[in-house]
LUMLOFI-483942 format. One record per residue (C-alpha): residue in one letter; residue number from 1; x, y, z. Coordinates in steps of 0.25 Angstrom, whole numbers, plus 5000, padded with zeros to 4 digits. Layout:
BEGIN
 fipa sevo    X    Y    Z
    A  NUM    X    Y    Z
...
This chain:
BEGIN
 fipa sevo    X    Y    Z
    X    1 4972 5092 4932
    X    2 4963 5090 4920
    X    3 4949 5089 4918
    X    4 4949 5074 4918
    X    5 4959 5073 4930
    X    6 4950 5083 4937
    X    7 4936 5077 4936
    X    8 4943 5063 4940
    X    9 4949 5069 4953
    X   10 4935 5075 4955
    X   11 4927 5063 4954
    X   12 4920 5057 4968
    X   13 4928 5044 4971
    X   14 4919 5039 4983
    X   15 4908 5031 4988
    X   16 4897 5031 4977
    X   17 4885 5024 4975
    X   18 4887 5025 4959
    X   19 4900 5015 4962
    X   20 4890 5004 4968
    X   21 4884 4992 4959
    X   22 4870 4992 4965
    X   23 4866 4980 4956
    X   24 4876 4971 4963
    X   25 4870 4967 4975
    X   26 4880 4969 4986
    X   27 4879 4956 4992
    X   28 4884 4949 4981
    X   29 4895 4958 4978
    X   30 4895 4971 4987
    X   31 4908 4976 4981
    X   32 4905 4978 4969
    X   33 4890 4981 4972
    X   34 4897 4993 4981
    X   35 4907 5000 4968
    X   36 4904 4990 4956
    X   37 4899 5001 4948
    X   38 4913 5007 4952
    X   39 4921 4996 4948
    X   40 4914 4994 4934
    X   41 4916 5009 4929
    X   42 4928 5011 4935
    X   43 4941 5005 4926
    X   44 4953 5003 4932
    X   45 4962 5015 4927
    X   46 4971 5010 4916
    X   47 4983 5016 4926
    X   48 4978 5008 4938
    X   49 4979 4994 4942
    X   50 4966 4996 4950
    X   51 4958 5006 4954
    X   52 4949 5008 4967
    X   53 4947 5020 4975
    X   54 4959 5021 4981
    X   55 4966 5023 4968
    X   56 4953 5033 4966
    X   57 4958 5040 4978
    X   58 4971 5041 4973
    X   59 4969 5045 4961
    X   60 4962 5057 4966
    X   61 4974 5058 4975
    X   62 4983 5059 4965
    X   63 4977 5068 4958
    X   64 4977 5078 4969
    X   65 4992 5075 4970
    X   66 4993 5078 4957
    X   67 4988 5090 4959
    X   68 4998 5092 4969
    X   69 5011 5087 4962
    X   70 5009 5096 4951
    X   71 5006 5108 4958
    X   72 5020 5105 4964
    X   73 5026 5103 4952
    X   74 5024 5112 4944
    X   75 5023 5124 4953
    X   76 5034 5131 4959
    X   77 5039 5124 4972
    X   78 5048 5128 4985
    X   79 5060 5118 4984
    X   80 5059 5106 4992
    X   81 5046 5108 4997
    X   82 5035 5097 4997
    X   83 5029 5104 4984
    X   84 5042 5103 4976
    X   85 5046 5089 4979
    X   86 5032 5084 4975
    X   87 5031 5095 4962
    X   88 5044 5090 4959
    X   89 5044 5076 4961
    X   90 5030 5076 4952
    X   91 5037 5083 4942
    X   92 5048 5074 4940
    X   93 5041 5061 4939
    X   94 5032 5070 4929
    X   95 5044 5072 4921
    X   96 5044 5061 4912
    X   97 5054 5068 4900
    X   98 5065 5069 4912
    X   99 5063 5053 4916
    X  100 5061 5049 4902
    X  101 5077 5056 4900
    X  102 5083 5049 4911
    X  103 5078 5037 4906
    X  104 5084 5026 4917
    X  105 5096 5036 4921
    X  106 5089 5039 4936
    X  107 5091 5022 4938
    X  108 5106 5021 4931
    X  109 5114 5024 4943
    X  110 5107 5014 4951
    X  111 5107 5003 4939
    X  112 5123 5005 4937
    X  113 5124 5004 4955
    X  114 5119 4989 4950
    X  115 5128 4987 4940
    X  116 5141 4991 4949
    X  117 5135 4978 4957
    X  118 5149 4967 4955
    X  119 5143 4958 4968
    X  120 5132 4956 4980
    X  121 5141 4967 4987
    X  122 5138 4977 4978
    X  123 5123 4971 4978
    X  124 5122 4976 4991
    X  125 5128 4988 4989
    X  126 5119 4992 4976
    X  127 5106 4986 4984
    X  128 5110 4997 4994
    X  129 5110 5006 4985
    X  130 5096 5003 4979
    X  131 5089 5004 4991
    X  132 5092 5018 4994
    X  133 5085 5022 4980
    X  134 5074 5012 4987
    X  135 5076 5001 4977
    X  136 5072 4989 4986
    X  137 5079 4975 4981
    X  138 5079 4963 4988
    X  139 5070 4967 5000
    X  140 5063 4982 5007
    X  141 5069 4989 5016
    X  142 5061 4999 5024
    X  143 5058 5006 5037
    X  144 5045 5006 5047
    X  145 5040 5005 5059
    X  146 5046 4992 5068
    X  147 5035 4984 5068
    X  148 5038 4979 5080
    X  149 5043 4994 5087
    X  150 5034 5003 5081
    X  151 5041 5015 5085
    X  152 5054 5013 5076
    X  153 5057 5010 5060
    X  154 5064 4999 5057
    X  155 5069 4995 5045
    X  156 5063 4984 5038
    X  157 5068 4973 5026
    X  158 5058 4968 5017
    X  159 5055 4957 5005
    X  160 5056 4962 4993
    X  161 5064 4965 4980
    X  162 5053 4959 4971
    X  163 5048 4968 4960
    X  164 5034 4960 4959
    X  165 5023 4965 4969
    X  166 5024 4951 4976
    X  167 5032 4938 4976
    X  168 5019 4929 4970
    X  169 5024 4935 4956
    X  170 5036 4929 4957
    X  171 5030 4915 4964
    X  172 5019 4912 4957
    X  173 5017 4907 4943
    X  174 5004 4915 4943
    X  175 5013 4928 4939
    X  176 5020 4923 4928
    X  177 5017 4931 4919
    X  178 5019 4945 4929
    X  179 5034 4937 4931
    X  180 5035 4937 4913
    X  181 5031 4952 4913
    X  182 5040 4955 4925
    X  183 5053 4950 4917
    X  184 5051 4957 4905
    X  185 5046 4970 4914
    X  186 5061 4967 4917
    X  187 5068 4965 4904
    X  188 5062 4979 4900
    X  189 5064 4986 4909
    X  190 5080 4982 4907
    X  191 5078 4984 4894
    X  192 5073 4999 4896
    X  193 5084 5000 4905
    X  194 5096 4996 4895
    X  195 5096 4982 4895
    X  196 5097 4971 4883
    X  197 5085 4961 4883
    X  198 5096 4950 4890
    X  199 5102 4958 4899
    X  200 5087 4961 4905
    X  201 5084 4947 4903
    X  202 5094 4943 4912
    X  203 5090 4955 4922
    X  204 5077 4951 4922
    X  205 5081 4935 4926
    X  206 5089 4940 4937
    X  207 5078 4951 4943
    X  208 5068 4939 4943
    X  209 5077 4930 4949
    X  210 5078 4938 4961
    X  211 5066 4943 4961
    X  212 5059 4930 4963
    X  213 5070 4925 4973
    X  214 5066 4938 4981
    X  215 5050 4933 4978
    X  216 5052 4917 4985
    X  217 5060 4923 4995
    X  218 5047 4935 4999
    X  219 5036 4933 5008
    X  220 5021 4931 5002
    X  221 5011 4944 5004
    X  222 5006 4937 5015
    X  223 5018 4931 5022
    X  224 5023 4948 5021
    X  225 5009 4951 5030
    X  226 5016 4943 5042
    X  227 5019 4956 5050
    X  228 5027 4946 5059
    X  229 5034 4939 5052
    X  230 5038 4949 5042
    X  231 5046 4959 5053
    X  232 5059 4953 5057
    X  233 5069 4960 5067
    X  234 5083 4957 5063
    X  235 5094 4964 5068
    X  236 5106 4971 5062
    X  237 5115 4958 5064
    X  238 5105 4948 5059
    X  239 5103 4957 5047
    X  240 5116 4958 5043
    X  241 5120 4942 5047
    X  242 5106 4936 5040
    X  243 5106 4945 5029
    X  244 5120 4948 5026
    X  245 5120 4949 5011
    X  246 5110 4960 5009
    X  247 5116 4971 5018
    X  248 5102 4975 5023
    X  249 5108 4984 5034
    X  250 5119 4989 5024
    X  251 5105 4994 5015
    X  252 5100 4999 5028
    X  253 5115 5006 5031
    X  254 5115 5011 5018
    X  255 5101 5017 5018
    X  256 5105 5025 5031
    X  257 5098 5017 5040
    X  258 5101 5019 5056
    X  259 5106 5008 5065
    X  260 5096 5000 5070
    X  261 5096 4985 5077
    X  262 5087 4977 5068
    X  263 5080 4978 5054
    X  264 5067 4973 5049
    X  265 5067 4960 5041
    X  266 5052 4959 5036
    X  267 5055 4944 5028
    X  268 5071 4937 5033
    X  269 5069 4925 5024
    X  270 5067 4934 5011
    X  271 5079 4943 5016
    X  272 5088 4930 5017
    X  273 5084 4927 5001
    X  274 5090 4941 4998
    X  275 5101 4939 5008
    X  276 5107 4926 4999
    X  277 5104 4933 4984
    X  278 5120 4935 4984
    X  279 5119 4918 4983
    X  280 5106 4917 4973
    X  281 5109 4927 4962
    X  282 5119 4932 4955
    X  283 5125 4949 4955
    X  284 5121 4950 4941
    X  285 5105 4945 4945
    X  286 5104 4954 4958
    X  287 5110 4967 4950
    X  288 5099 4964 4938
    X  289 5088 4961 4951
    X  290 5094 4975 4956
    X  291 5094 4984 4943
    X  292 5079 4978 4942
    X  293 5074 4985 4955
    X  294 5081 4998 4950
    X  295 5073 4998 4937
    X  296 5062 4993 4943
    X  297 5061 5003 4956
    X  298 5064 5014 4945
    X  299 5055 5011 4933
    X  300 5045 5020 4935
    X  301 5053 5032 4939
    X  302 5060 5031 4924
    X  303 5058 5035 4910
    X  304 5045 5029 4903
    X  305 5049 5016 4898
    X  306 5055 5011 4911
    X  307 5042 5015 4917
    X  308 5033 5010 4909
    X  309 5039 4997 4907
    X  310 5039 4998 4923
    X  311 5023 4999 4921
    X  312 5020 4989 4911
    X  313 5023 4979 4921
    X  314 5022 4985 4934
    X  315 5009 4993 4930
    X  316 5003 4986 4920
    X  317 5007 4970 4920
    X  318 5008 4969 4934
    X  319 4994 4978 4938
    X  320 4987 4977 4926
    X  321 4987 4994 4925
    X  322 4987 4998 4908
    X  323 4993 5014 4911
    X  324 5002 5021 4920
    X  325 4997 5030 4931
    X  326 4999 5045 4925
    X  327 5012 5048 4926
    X  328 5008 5061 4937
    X  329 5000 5048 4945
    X  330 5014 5041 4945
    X  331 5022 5054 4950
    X  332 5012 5055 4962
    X  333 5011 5041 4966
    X  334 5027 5044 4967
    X  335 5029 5054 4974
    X  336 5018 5050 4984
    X  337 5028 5039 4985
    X  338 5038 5047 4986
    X  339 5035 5059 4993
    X  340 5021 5056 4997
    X  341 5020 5065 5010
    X  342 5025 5077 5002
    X  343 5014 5075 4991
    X  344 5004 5070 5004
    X  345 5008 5083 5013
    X  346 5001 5091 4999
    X  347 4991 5082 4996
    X  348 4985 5082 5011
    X  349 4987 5097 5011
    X  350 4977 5099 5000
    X  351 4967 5087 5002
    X  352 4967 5084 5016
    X  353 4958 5091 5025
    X  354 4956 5092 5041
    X  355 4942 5088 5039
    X  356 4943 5076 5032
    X  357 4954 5073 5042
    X  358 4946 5074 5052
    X  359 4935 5067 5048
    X  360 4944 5055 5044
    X  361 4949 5056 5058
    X  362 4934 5054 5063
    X  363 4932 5042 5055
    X  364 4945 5036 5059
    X  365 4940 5037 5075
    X  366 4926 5032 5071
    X  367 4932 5020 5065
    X  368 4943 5017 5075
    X  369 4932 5016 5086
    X  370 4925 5008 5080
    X  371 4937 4999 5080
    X  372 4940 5002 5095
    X  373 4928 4994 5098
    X  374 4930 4984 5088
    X  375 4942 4980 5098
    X  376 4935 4980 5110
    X  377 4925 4971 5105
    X  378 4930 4959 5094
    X  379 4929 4948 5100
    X  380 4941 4939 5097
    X  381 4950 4950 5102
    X  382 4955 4946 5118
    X  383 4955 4957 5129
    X  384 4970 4957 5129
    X  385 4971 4958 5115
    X  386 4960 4968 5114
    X  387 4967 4976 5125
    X  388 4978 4979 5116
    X  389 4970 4980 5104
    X  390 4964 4993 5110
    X  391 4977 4998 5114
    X  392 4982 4997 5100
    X  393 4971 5003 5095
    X  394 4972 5016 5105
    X  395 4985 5019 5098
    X  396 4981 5018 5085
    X  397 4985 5029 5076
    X  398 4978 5037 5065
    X  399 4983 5046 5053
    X  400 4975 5053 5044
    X  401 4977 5062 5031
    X  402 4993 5064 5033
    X  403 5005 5063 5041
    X  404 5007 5075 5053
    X  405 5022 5078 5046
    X  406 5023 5077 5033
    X  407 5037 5070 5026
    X  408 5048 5080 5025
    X  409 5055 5079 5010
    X  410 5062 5089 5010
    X  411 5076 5083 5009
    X  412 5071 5075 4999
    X  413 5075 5080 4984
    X  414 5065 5080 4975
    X  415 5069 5086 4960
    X  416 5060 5089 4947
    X  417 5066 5082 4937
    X  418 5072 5070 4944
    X  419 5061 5058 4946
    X  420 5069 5048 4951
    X  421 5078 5056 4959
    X  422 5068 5060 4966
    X  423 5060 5046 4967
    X  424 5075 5041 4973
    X  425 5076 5053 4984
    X  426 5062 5051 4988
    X  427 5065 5035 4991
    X  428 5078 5039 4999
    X  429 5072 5050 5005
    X  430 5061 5039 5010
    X  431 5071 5028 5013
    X  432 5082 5038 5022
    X  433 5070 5042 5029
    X  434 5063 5029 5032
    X  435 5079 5023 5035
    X  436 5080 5033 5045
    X  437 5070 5032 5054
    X  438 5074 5016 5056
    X  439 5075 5015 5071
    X  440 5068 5027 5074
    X  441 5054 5031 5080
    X  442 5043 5028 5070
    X  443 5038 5042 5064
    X  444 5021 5039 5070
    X  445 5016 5050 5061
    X  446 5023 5044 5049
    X  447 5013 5041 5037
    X  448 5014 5027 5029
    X  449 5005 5032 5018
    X  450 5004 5048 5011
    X  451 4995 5056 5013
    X  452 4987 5055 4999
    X  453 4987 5040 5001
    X  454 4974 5033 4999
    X  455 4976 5022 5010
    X  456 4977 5020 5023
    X  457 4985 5012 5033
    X  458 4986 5007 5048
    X  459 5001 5005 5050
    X  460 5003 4994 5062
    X  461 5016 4999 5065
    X  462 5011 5012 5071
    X  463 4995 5009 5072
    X  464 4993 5018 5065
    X  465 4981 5021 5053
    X  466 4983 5032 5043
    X  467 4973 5037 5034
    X  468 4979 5047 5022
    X  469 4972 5059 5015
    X  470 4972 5051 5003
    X  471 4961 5040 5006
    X  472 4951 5051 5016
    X  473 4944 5055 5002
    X  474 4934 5047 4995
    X  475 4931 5036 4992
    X  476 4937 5033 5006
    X  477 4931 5045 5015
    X  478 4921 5056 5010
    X  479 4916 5067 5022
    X  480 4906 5069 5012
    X  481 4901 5055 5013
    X  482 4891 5047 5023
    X  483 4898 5040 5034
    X  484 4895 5026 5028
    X  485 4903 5030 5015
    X  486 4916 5035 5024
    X  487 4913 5024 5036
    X  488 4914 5012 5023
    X  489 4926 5020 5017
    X  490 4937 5027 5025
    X  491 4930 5021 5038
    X  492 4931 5007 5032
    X  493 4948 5010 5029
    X  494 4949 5017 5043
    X  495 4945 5004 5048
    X  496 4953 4995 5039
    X  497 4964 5001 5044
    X  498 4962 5000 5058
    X  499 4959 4987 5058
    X  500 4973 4981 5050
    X  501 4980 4987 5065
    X  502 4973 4973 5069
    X  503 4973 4967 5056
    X  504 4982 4953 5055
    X  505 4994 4963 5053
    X  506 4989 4975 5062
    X  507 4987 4965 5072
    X  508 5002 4962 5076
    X  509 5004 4978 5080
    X  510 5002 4984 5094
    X  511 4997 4998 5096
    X  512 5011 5004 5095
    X  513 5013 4997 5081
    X  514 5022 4985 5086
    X  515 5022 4972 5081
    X  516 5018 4962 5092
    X  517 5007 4951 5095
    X  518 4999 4958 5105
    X  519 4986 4949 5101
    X  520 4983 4937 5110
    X  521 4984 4924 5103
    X  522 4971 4921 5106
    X  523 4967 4933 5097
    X  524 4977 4932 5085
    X  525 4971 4918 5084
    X  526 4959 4924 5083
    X  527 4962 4935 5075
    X  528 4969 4926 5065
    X  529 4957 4916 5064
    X  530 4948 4929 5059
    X  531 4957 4933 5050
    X  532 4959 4920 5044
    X  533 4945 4921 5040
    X  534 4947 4935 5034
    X  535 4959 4928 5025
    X  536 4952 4916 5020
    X  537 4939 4926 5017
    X  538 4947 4935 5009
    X  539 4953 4925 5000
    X  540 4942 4920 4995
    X  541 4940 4933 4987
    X  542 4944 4932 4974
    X  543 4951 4945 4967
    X  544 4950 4941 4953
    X  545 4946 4927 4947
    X  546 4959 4917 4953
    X  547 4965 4926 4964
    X  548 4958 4929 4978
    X  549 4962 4937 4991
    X  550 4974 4933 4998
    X  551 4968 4934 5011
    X  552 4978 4932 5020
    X  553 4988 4944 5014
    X  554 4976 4953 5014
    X  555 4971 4949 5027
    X  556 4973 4962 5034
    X  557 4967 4971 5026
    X  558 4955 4963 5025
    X  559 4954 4962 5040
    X  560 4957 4976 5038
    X  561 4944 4980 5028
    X  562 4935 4971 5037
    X  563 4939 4979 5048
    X  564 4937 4990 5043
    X  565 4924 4990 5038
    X  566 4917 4985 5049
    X  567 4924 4995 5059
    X  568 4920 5006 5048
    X  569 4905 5001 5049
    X  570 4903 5001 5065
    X  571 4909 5015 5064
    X  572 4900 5019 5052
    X  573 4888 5015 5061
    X  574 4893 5023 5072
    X  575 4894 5035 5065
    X  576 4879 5032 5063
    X  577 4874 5032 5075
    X  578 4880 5044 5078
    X  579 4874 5051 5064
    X  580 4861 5044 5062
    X  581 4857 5055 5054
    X  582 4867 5047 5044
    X  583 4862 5034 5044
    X  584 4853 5036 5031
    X  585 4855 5030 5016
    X  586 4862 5036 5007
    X  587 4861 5035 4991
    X  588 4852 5021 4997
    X  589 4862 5016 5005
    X  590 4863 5014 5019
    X  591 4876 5019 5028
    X  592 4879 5004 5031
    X  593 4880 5003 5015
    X  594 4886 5014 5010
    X  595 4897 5009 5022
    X  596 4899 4996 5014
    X  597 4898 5001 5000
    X  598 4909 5014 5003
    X  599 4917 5002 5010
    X  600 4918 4992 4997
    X  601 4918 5007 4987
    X  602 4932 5010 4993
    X  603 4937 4998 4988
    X  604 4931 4999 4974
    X  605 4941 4994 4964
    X  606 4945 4988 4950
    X  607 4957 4982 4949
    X  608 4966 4975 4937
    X  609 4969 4959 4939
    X  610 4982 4961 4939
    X  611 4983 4970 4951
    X  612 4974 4962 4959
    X  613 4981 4949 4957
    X  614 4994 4957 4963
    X  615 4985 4964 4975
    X  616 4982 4950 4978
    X  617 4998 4947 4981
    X  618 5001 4959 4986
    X  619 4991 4967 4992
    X  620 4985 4966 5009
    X  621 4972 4970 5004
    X  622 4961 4962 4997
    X  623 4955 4967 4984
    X  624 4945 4979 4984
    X  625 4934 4972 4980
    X  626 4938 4962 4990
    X  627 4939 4973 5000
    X  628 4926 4980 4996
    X  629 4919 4966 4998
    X  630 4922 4958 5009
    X  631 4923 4968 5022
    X  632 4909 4975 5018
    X  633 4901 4962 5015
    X  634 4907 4954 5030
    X  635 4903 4965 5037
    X  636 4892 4961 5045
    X  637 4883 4972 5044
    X  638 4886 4972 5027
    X  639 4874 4962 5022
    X  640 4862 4969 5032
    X  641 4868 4984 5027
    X  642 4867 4982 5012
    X  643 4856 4969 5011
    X  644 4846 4980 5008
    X  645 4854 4982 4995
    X  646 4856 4966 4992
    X  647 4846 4957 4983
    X  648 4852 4946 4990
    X  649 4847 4948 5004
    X  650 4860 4943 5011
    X  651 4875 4941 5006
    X  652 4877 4930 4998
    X  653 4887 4924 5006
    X  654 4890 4926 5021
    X  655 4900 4933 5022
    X  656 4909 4931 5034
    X  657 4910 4946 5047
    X  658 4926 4944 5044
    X  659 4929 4957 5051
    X  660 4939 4954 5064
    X  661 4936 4968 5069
């Protein structure tokens, strides 16, 4: 690491005073009063689409796992141990003279499988193909928890096979211009591959074809939020009778899968479009629309040109980014992909403690009683309803830091000079291992994130909340912090994530993670009237000038931030009252403050238009600024704590108490 690298990685990323704006008074706009000083000297990396403190976090992340990678590459390793496979691994994306020799050979083999392709027959067959080197086309395949039996996988069929984040691209006349860059995206990267300007022409008119056939066929972000409607049993028969063209349980044979009664159908009516593409399109259009997911899937795994081209649009047109991510960023963002619990088991082994899992633990219980009484006590909830609320709530389960067992990789290869070989093993190392466990008792201790992750989930399959190593550092927890600072940080995420397992979605899942109405009628009306309110709020918020909040598809999450603000600000006066020794101001700020002020900091961000008109199709979760606002200035107690610090004397407006918690 030099100099520069070092004094980055060095540098305090959490709450600060210096990040506030003290001459905007936080009654007119608190967010920005809270990390405006932030926001203003703090550009948007030329590599990043945006940037906030969890890309902060990660950076600091990555480069503690870069530290890591290079020490396991180029240091003598025991053979197929975790350090070889991510030394080696590291090395060969680092490689770049060996990819820029291959040039596109790694992808030949599968391009001349397509060309062998005489009729839908052989379609299928290639299609099967694809799919175990985990190039989706058409629809997703994958394997979870039945959401309706808990206790085993199933295996599940998705929308899918667009290259665009979201249908709207290909619907509506707003992205043209995205649709113009798109096609001559295409034509070059043809062109790279070999092809003469009207032979990748006509490619291109048959990838687009299909690909917005695929798109008026697919379900709208919101319509995919539908946990109901979007799980459908069908059973082996009525897959192979309804959907006889695809040979979806063919794939599922071919991938290895076990027999089992019944597959997963997430959307039928899409499924039916895919099922009749023998009848729409012509073998010459589908082996175009197929050769395109190979180059596409493959792009940044090949020699510079591909890559880059991949980028200009991807990276740049589409996100607005001007660089690449350093090329060691890229190979560690890979293999966390990849491999990410081997990489995770050596990042928690240097920089995860027993104490701070034990003091996240703490906050975890302070927060989740919190809660506890919360149920007891709203008021729209009925006694019946209540009853069971509590009994899910007993059997919720928590993960901190890292998984108990680690993956084991060692039957997986992983060779020094071979990047895409190793990228290819890895993806059917992942796909044998997730096909086999299809009909078999769901592994509890399983983790859906790695372990230098900065996130957090609650799963509602297994009610479950999981915390990773990665986001228990600042700006999101600091032992070396006042309580208000972690109570208005982690505290507030601890309580986000408790409350989406009753959230529009959480809802719908009993304590042992199945899908079933177990609320009254009385109270899902009810429920369904408040959260009405939080949509219609929410989507009054513009983003950038033209295009506000879609608050019906980020309507859990914003249940979600209300909740778990309010529940993070009764257990911050809790603590309180056991340590009134800690009730004092700090740098001229009360606890109550510094709680709201650390709560909207963890959302400080800049972000390019072109990113946040996409976020707004695709992403659950309302803008930072939007996210940073809105749960701290309706909370109830918000205008009495900070009105010593307004010039107004009360909040412009009245805001609504939208929490439902």
């Amino acid at each position: 690491m030099d100099k520069s690298e070092s004094k980055k990685a060095e540098k305090y990323i959490g709450f600060s005073t210096s990040y506030m704006d003290l001459s905007i008074d936080p009654f007119e706009d608190f967010y920005n009063y809270a990390c405006g000083k932030w926001r203003a000297s703090t550009p948007i990396p030329k590599e990043e689409s945006r940037y906030d403190s969890f890309i902060q976090l990660s950076d600091r992340n990555f480069e503690i796992l870069k530290g890591i990678a290079e020490s396991c590459a180029y240091n003598k390793q025991e053979k197929n141990t975790v350090q070889q496979k991510v030394g080696d691994f590291f090395f060969s994306f680092m490689d770049t003279k060996a990819i820029e020799k291959k040039g596109f050979s790694p992808i030949v083999p599968l391009m001349q499988k397509v060309d062998s392709i005489k009729d839908f027959r052989d379609v299928n067959a290639v299609v099967k193909e694809l799919m175990k080197e985990g190039i989706s086309s058409f629809f997703e395949l994958s394997s979870a928890e039945d959401k309706k039996d808990s206790n085993i996988y199933s295996f599940y069929i998705t929308q899918g096979g667009i290259s665009l984040p979201d249908r709207d691209y290909y619907l509506k006349k707003e992205h043209a211009k995205v649709i113009e860059d798109f096609k001559r995206h295409i034509v070059k990267m043809f062109k790279l591959y070999g092809e003469n300007e009207k032979t990748a022409g006509s490619y291109c008119d048959s990838i687009l074809k299909i690909e917005n056939y695929l798109a008026e066929a697919s379900r709208s972000s919101v319509e995919l939020r539908d946990e109901i409607k979007n799980y459908n049993r069908f059973s082996i028969q009525q897959i192979k009778k309804r959907f006889d063209a695809i040979d979806i349980f063919g794939i599922y044979s071919s991938l290895g899968g076990n027999p089992i009664p019944f597959m997963v159908v997430g959307q039928p009516e899409f499924l039916d479009k895919v099922n009749v593409i023998k009848d729409k399109f012509t073998v010459d259009d589908v082996k175009a629309y197929l050769k395109w997911q190979i180059i596409n899937h493959s792009a940044s795994l090949l020699h510079s040109k591909a890559e880059n081209e991949h980028f200009d649009f991807f990276g740049r047109k589409l996100m607005g980014k001007k660089v690449q991510e350093p090329r060691w960023k890229r190979a560690i963002r890979l293999i966390d992909f990849s491999i990410g619990e081997a990489l995770g088991k050596l990042y928690v082994e240097q920089n995860f403690s027993k104490e701070a899992k034990k003091k996240a633990d703490e906050l975890v219980k302070d927060v989740k009683s919190i809660f506890l009484e919360r149920l007891k006590a709203v008021k729209w909830m009925s006694a019946p309803t209540r009853k069971k609320a509590l009994k899910k709530f007993s059997m919720l389960n928590v993960k901190i830091g890292y998984p108990e067992k680690f993956r084991d990789y060692s039957s997986l290869q992983i060779e020094r000079n071979d990047l895409f070989g190793n990228v290819s093993r890895a993806i059917k190392f992942e796909i044998h291992r997730q096909i086999k466990r299809i009909g078999k008792k769901v592994d509890k201790k399983e983790w859906l994130m790695t372990p230098s992750m900065v996130n957090a989930y609650y799963n509602p399959s297994g009610n479950e909340l999981a915390f990773p190593a990665g986001i228990l550092q600042p700006p999101f927890f600091d032992a070396s912090k006042d309580a208000a600072v972690n109570y208005g940080g982690i505290g507030g995420v601890i309580g986000h994530e408790i409350t989406h397992g009753y959230d529009d979605q959480g809802r719908l899942y009993d304590g042992n993670g199945r899908m079933k109405e177990w609320w009254l009628p009385q109270d899902a009306k009810k429920f369904d009237a408040l959260a009405k309110k939080v949509a219609d709020f929410y989507s009054t918020f513009e983003i950038i000038p033209g295009l506000k909040v879609n608050g019906k598809l980020t309507l859990g999450e914003n249940i979600a931030d209300l909740g778990g603000i309010s529940i993070a600000y009764d257990a911050l006066q809790r603590y309180l009252k056991r340590n009134p020794n800690e009730n004092r101001e700090i740098e001229g700020f009360t606890p109550e403050q510094r709680f709201f002020i650390a709560w909207s900091q963890i959302w400080k961000s800049n972000v390019r238009d072109e990113t946040a008109k996409m976020f707004a199709m695709i992403d659950p979760h309302s803008p930072e600024k939007i996210r940073g606002l809105v749960p701290a200035v309706t909370h109830p107690k918000f205008e009495i704590a900070l009105k010593d610090k307004s010039k107004l004397g009360k909040l412009p407006k009245k805001y609504p108490n939208l929490n439902m918690w």
